[in-house]
N, CA, C, O and CB atoms as a CASP TS submission, in Angstrom:
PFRMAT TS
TARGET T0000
AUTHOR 0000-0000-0000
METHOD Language model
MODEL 1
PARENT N/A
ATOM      1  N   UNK     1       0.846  -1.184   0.000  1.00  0.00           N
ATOM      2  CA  UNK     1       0.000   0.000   0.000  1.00  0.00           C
ATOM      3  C   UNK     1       0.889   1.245   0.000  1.00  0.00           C
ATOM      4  O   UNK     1       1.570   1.458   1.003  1.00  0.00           O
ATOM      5  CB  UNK     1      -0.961   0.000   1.227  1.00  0.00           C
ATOM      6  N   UNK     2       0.939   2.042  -0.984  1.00  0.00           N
ATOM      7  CA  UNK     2       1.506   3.226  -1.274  1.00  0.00           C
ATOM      8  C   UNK     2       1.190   4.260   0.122  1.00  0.00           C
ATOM      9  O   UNK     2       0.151   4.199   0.781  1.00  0.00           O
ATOM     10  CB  UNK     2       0.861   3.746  -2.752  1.00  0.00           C
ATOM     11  N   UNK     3       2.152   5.055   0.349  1.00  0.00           N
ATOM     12  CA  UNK     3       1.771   6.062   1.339  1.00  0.00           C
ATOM     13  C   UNK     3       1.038   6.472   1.038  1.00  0.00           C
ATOM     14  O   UNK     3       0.966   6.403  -0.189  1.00  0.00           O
ATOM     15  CB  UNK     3       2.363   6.903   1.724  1.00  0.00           C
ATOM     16  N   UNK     4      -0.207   7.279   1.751  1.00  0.00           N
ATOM     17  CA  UNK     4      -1.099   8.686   1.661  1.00  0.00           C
ATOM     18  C   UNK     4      -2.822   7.601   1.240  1.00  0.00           C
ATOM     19  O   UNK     4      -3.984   7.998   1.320  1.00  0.00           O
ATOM     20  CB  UNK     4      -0.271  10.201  -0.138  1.00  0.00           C
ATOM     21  N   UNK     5      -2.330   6.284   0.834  1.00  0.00           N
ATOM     22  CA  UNK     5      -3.601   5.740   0.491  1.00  0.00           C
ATOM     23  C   UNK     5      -4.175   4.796   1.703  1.00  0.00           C
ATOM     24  O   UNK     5      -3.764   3.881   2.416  1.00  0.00           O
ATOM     25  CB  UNK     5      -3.438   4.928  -0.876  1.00  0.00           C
ATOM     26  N   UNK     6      -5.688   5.766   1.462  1.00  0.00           N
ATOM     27  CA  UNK     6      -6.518   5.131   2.560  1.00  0.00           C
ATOM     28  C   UNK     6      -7.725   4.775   2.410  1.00  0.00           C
ATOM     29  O   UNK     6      -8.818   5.014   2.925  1.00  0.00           O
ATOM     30  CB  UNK     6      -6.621   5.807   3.541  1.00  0.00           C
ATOM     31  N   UNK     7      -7.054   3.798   1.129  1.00  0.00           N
ATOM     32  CA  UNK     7      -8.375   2.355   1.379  1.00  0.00           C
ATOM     33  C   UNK     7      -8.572   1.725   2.496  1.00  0.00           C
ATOM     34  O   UNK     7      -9.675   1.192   2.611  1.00  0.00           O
ATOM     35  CB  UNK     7      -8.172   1.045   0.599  1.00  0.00           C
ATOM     36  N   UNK     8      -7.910   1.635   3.267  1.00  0.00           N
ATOM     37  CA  UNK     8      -7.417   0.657   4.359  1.00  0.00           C
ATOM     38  C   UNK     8      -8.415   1.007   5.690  1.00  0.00           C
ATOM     39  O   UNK     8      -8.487   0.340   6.721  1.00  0.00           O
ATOM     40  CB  UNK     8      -5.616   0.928   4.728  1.00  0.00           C
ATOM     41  N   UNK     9      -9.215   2.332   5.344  1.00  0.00           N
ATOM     42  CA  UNK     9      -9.470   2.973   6.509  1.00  0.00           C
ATOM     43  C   UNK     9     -11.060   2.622   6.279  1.00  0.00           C
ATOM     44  O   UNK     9     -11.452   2.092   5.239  1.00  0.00           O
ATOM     45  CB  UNK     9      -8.908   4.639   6.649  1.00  0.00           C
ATOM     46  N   UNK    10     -12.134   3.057   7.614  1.00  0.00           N
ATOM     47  CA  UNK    10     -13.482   2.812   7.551  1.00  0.00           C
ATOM     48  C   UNK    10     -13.778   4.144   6.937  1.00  0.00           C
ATOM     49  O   UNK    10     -13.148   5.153   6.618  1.00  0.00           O
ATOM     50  CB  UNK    10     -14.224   2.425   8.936  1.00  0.00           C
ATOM     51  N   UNK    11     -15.100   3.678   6.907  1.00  0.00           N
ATOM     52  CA  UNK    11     -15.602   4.765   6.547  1.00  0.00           C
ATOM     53  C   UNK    11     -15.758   5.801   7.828  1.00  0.00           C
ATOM     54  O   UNK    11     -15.608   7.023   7.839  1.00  0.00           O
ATOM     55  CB  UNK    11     -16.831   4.415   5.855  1.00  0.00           C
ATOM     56  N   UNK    12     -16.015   5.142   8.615  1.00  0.00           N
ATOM     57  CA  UNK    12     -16.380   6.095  10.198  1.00  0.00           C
ATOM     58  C   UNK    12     -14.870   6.691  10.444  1.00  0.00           C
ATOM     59  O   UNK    12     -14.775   7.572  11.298  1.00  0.00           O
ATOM     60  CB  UNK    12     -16.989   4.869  11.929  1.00  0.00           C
ATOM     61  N   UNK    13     -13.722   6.285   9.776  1.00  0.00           N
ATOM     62  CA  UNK    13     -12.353   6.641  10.194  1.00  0.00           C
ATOM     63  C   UNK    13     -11.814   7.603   9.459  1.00  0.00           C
ATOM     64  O   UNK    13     -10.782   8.208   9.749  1.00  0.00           O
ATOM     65  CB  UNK    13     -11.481   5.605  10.172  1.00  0.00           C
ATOM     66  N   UNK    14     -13.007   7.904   7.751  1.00  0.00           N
ATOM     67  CA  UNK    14     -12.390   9.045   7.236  1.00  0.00           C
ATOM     68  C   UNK    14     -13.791  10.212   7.435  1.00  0.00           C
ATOM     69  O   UNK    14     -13.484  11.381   7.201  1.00  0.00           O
ATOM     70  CB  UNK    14     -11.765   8.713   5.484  1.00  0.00           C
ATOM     71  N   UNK    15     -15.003  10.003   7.771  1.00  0.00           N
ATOM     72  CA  UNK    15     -15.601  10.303   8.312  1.00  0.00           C
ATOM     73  C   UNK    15     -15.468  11.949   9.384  1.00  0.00           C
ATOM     74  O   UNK    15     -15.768  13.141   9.330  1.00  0.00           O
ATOM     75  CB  UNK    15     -15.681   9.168   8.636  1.00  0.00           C
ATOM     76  N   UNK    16     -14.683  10.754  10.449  1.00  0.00           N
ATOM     77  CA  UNK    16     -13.571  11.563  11.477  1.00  0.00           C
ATOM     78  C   UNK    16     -12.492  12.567  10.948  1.00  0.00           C
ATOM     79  O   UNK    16     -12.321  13.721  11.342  1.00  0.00           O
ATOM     80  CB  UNK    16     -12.670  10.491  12.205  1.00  0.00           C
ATOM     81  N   UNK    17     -11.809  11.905   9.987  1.00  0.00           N
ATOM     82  CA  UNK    17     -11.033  12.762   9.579  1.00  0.00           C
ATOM     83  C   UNK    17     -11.516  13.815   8.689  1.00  0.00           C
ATOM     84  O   UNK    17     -10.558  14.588   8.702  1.00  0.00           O
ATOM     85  CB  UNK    17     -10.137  12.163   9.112  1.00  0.00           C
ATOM     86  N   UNK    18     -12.075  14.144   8.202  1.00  0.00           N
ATOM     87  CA  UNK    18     -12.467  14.972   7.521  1.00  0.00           C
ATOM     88  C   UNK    18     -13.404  15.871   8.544  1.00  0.00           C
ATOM     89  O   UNK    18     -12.984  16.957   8.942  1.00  0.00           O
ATOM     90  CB  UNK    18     -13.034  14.350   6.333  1.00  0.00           C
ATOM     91  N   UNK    19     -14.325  15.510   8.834  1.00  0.00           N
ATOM     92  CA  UNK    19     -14.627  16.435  10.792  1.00  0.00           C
ATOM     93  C   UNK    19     -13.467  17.106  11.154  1.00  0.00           C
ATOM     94  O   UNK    19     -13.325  18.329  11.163  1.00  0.00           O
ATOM     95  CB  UNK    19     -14.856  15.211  12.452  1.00  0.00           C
ATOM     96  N   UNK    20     -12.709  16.335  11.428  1.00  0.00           N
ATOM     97  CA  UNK    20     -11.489  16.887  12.040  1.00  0.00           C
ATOM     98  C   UNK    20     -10.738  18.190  11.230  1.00  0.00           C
ATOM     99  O   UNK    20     -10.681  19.330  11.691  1.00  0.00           O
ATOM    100  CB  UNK    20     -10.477  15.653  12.142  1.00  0.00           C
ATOM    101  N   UNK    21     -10.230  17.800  10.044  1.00  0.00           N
ATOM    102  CA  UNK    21      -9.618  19.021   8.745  1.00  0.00           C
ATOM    103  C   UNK    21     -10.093  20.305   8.912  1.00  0.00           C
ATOM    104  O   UNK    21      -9.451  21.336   9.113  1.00  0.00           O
ATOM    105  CB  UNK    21     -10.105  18.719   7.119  1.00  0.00           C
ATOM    106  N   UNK    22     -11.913  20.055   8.754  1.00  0.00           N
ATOM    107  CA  UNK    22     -12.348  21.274   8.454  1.00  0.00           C
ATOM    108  C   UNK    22     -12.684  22.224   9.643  1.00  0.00           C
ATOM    109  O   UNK    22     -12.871  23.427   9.463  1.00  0.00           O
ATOM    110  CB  UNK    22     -13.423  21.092   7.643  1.00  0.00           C
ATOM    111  N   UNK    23     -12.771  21.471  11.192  1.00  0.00           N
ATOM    112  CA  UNK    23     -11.820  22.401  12.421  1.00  0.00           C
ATOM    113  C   UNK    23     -10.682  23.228  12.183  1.00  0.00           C
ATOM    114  O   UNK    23     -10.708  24.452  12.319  1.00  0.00           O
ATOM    115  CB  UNK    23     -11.172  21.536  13.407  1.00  0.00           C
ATOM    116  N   UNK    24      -9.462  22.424  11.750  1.00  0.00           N
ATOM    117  CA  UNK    24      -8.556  23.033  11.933  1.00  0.00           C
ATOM    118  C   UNK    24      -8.556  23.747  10.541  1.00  0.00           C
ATOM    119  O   UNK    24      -7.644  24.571  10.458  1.00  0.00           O
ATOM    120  CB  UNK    24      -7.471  22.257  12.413  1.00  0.00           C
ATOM    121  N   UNK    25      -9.325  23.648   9.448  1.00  0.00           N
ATOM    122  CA  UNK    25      -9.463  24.601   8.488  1.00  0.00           C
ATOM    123  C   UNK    25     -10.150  26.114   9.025  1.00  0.00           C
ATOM    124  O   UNK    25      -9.573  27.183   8.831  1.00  0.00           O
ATOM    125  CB  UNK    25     -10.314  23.897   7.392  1.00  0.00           C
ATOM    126  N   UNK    26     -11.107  26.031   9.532  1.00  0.00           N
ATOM    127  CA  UNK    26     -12.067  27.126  10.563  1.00  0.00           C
ATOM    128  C   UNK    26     -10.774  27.859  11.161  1.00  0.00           C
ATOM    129  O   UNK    26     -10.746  29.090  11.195  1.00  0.00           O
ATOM    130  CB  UNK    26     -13.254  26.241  12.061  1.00  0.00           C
ATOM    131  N   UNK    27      -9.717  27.096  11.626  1.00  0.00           N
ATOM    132  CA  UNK    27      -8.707  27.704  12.700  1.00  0.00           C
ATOM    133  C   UNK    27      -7.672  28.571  11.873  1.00  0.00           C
ATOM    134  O   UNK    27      -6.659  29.043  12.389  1.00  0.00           O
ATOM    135  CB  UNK    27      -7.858  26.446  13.615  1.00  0.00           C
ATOM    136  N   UNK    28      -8.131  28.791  10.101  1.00  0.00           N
ATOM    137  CA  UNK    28      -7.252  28.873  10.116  1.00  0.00           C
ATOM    138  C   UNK    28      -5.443  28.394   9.347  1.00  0.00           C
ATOM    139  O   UNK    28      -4.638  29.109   8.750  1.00  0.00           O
ATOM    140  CB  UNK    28      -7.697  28.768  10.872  1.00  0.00           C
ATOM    141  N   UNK    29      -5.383  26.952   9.714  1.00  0.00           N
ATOM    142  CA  UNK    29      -4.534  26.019   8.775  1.00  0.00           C
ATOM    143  C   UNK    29      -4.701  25.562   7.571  1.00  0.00           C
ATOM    144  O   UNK    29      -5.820  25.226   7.184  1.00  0.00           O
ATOM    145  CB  UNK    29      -4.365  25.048   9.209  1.00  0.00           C
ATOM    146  N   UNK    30      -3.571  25.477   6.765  1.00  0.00           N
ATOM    147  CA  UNK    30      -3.826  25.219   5.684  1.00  0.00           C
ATOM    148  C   UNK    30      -4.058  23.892   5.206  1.00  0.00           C
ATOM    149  O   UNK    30      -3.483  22.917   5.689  1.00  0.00           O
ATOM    150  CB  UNK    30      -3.083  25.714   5.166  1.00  0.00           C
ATOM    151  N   UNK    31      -5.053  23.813   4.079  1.00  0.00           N
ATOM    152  CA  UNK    31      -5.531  22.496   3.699  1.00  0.00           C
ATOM    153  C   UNK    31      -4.637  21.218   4.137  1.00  0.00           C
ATOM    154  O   UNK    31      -4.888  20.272   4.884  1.00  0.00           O
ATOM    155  CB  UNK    31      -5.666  22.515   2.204  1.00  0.00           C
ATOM    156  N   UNK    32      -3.208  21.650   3.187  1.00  0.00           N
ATOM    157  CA  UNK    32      -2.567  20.420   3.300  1.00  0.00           C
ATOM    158  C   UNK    32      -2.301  19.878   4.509  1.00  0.00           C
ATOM    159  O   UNK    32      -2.221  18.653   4.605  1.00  0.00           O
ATOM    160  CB  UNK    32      -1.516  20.449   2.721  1.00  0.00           C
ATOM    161  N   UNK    33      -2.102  20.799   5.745  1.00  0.00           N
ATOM    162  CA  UNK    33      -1.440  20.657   6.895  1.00  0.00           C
ATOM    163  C   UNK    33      -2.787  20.274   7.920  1.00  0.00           C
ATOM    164  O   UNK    33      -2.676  19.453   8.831  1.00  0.00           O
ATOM    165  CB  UNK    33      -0.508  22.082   7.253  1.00  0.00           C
ATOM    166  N   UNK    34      -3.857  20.883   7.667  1.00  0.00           N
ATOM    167  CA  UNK    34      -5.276  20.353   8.086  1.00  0.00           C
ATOM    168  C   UNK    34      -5.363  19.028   7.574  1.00  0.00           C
ATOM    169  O   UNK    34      -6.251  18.563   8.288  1.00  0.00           O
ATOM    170  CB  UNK    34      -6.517  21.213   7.532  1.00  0.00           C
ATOM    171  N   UNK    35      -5.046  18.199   6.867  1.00  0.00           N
ATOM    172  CA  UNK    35      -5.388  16.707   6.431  1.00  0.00           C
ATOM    173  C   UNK    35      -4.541  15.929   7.041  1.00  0.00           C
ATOM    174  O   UNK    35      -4.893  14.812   7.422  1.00  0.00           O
ATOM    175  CB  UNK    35      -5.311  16.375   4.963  1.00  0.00           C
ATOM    176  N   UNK    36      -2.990  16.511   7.274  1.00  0.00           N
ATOM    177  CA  UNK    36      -1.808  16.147   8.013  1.00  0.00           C
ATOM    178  C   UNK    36      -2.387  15.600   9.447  1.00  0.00           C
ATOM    179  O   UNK    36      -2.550  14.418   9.747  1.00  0.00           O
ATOM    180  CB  UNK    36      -0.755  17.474   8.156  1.00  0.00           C
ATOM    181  N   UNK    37      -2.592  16.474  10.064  1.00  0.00           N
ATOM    182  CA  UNK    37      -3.116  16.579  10.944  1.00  0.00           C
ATOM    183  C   UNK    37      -4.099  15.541  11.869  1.00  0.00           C
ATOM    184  O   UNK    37      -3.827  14.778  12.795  1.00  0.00           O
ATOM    185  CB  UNK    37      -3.470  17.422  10.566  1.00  0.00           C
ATOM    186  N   UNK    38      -5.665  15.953  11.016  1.00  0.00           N
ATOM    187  CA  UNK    38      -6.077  15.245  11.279  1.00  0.00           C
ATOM    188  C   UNK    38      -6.291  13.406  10.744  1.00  0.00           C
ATOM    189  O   UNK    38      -7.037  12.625  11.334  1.00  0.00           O
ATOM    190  CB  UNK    38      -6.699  15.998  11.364  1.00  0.00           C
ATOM    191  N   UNK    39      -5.583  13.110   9.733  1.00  0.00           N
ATOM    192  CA  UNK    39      -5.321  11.951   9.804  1.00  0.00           C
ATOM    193  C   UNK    39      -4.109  11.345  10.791  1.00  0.00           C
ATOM    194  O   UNK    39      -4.040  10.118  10.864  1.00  0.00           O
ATOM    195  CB  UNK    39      -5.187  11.720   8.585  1.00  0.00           C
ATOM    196  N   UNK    40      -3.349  11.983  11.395  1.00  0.00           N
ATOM    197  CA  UNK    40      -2.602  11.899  12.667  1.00  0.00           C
ATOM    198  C   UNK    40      -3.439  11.711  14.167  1.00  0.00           C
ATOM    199  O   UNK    40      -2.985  11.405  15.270  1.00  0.00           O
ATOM    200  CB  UNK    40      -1.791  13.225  12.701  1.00  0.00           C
ATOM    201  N   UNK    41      -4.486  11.941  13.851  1.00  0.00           N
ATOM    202  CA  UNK    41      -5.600  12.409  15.053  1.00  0.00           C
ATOM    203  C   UNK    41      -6.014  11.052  14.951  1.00  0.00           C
ATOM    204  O   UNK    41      -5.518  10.248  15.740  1.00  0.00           O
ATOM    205  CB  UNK    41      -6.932  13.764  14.798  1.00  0.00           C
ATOM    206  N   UNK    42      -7.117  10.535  13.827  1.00  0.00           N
ATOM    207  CA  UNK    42      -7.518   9.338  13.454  1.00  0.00           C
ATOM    208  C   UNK    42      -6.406   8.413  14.071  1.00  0.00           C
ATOM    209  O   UNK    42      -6.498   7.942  15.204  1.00  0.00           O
ATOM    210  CB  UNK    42      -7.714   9.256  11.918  1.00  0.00           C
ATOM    211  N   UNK    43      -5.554   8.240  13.386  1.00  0.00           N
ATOM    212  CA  UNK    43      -4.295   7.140  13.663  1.00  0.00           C
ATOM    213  C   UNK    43      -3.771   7.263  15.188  1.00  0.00           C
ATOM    214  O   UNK    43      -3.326   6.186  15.584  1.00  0.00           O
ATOM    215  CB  UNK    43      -2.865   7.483  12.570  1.00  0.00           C
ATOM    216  N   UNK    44      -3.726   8.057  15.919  1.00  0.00           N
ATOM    217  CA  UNK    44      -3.340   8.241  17.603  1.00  0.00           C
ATOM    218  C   UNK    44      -4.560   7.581  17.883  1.00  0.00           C
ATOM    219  O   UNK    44      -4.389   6.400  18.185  1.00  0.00           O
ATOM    220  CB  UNK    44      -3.137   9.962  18.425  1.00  0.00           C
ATOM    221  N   UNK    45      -6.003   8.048  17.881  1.00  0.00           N
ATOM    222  CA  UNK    45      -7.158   7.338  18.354  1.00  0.00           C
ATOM    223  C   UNK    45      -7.403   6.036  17.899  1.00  0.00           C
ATOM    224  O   UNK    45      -7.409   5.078  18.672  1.00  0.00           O
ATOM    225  CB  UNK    45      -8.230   8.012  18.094  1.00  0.00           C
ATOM    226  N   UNK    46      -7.644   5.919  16.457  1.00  0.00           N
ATOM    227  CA  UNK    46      -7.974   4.229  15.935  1.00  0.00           C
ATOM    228  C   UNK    46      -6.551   3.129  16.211  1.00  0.00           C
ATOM    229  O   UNK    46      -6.483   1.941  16.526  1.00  0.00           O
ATOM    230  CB  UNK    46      -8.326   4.244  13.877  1.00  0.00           C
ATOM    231  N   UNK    47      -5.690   4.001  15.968  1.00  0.00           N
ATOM    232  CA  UNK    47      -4.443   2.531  15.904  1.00  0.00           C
ATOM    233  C   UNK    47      -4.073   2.462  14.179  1.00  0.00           C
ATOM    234  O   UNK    47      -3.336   1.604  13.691  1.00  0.00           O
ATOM    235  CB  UNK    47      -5.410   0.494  16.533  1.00  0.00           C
ATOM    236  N   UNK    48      -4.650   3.390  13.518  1.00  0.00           N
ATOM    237  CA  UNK    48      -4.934   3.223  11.867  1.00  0.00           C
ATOM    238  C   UNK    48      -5.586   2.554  10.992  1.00  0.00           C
ATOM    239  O   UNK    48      -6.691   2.604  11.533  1.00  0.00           O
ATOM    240  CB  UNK    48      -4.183   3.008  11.355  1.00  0.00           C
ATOM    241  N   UNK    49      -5.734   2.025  10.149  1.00  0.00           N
ATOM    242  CA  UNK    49      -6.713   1.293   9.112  1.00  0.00           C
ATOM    243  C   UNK    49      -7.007  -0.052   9.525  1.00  0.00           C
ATOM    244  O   UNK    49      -6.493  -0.751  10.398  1.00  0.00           O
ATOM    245  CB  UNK    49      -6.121   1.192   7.657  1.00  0.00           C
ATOM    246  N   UNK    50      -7.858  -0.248   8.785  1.00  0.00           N
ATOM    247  CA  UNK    50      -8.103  -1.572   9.166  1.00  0.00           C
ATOM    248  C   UNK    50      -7.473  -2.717   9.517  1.00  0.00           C
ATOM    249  O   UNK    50      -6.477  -2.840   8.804  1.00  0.00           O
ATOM    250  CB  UNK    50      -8.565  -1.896   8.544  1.00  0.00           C
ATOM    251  N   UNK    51      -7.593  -3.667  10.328  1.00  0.00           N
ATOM    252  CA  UNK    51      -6.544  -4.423  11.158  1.00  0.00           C
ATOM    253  C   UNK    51      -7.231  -5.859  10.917  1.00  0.00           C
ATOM    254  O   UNK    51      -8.436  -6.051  11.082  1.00  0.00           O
ATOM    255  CB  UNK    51      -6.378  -3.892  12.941  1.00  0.00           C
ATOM    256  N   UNK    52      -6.271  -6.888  10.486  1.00  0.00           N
ATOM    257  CA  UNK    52      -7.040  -8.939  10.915  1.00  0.00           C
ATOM    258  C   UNK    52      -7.864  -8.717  12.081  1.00  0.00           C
ATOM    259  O   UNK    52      -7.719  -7.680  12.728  1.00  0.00           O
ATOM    260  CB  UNK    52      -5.582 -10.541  11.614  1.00  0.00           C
ATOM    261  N   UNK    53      -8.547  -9.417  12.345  1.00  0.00           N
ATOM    262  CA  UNK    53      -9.775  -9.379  13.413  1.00  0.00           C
ATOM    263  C   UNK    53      -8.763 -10.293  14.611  1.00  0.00           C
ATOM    264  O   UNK    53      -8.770  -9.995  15.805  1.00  0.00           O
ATOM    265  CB  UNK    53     -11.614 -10.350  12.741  1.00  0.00           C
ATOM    266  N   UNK    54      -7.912 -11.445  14.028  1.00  0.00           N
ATOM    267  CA  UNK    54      -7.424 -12.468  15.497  1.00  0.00           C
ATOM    268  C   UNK    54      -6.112 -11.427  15.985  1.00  0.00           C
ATOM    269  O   UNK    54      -5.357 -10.656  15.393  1.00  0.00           O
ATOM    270  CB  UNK    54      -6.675 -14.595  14.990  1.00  0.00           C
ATOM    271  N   UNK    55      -6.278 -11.814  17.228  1.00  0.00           N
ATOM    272  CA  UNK    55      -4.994 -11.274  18.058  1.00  0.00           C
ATOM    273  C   UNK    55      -5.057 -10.208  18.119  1.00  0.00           C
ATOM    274  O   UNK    55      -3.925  -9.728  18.159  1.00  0.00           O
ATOM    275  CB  UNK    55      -3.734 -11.467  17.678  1.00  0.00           C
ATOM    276  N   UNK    56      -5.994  -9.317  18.162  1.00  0.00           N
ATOM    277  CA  UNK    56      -5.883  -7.937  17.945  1.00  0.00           C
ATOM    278  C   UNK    56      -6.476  -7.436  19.212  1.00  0.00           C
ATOM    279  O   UNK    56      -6.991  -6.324  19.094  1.00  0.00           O
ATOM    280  CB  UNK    56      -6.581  -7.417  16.627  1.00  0.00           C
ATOM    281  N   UNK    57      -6.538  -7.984  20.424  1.00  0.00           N
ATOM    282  CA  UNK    57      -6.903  -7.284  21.609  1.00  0.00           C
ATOM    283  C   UNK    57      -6.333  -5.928  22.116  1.00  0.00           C
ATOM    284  O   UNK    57      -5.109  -5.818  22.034  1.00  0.00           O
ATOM    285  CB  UNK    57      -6.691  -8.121  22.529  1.00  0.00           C
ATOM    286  N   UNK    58      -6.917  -5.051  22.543  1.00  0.00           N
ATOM    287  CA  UNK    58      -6.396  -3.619  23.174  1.00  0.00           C
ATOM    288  C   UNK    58      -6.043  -3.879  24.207  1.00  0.00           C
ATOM    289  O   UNK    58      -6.775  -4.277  25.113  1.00  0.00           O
ATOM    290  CB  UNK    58      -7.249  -2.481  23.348  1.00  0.00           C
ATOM    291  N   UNK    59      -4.594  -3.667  24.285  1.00  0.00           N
ATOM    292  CA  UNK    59      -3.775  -3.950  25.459  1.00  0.00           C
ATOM    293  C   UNK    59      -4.828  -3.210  26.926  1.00  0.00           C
ATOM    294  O   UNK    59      -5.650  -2.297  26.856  1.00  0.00           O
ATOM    295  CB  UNK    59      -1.993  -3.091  25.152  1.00  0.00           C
ATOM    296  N   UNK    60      -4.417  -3.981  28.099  1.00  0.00           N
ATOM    297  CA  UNK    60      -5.021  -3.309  29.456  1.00  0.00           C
ATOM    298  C   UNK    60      -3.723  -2.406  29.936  1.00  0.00           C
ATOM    299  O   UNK    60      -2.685  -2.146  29.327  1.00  0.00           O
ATOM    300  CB  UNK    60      -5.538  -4.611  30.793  1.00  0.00           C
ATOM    301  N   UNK    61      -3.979  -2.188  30.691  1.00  0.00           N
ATOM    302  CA  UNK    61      -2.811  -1.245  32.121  1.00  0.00           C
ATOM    303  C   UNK    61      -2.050  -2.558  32.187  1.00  0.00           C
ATOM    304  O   UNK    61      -0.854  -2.496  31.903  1.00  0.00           O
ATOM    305  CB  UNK    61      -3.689  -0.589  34.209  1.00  0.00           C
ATOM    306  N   UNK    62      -2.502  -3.596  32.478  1.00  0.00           N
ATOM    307  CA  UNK    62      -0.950  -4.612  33.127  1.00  0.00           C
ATOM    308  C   UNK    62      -0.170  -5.052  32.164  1.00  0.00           C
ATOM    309  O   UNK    62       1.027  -5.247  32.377  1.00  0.00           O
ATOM    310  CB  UNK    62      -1.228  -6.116  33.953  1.00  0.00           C
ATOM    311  N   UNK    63      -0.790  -5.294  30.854  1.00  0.00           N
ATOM    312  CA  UNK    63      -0.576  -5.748  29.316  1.00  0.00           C
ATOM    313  C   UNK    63       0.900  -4.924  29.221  1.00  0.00           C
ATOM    314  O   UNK    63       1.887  -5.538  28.816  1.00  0.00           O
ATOM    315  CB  UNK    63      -2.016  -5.141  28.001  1.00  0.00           C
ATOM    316  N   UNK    64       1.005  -3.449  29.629  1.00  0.00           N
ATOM    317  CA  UNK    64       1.955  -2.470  29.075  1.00  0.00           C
ATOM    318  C   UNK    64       3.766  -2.959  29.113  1.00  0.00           C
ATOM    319  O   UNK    64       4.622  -2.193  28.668  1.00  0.00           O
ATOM    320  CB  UNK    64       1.651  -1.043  30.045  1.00  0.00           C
TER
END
């Protein structure tokens, strides 16, 4: 998968991101750096695109 492509992502995950852009567009930032951004936002919160369903538990506090 080529950088910058996000097939990989839900729909609820670009959804978000694009919510997100046009905040920091309102604020102000520029497009490119508004998409930067909030697809950085997405990826800190989701973990990034879509993931195999086995083994994929969210670590706990003791897990760390």
């Amino acid at each position: 998968m080529p950088r910058g492509d996000k097939s990989k992502y839900t729909d609820k995950q670009k959804r978000q991101a694009e919510h997100i852009e046009e905040g920091y567009e309102k604020k102000g930032v520029s497009e490119d750096e508004a998409e930067k951004r909030a697809w950085a936002t997405v990826n800190k919160e989701s973990g990034g695109g879509k993931k195999s369903g086995s083994g994929r538990k969210k670590k706990s506090d003791s897990d760390k």
